[in-house]
C-alpha positions in Angstrom: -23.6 7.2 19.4 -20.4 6.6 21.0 -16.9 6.1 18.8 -14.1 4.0 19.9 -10.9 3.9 18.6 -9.5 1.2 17.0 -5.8 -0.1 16.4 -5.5 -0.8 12.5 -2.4 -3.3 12.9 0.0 -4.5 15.4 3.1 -4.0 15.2 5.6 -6.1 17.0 8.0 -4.4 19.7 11.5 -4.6 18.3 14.4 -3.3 20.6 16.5 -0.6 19.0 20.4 -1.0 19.7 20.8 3.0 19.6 18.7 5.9 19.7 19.6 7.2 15.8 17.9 3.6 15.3 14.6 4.9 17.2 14.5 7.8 15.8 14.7 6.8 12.9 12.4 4.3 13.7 9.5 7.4 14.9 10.1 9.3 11.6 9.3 6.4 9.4 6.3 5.4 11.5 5.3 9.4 11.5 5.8 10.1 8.4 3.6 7.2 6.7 1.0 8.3 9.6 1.1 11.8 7.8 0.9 11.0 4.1 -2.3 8.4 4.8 -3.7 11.4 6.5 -2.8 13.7 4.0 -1.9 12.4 0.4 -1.0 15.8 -0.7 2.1 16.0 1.6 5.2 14.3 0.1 7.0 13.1 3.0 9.1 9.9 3.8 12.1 9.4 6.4 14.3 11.2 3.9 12.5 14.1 3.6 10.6 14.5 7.4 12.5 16.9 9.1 12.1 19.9 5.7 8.5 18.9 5.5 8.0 19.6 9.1 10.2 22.7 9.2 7.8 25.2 7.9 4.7 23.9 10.3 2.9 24.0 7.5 1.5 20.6 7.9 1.1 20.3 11.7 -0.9 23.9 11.6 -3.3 21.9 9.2 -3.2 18.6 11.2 -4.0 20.3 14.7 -7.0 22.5 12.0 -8.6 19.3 11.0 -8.6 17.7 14.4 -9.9 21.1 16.0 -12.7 20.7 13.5 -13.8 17.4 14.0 -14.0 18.0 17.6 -16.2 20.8 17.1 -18.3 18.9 14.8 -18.3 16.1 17.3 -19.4 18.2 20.4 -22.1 19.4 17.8 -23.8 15.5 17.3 -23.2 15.0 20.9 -21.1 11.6 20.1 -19.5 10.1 23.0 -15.6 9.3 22.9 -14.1 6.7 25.1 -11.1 5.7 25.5 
């Protein structure tokens, strides 16, 4: 069985007239990334830096994807990119 990965929406590139713009930009786009992976965390722009400051929640992303790689080198499935 092989798994491909697969791009859930496009998003259009938009130029950003500063970098406080793109960063902004990155925090709003990570921070809805990380609630859909993990409805538990409360975190939006506002709040991304504090709910990233303990490493709380990247220790448990980076546990999650260690994981499913080991469950995935167990059923022999085959990644491409």
């Amino acid at each position: 069985m092989e798994v491909t990965p697969v791009l859930k929406e496009t998003r259009s590139f938009r130029p950003f007239k500063s970098s406080e713009e793109y960063l902004y930009a990155m925090k709003e786009d990570l921070a809805e990334w990380l609630s859909m992976l993990y409805p538990d965390l409360d975190i939006n722009v506002d709040n991304f830096m504090e709910c990233l400051e303990s490493g709380v929640a990247l220790c448990k992303s980076y546990t999650q994807c260690l994981m499913a790689c080991f469950v995935l080198k167990r059923s022999q499935v085959r990644f491409s990119l």
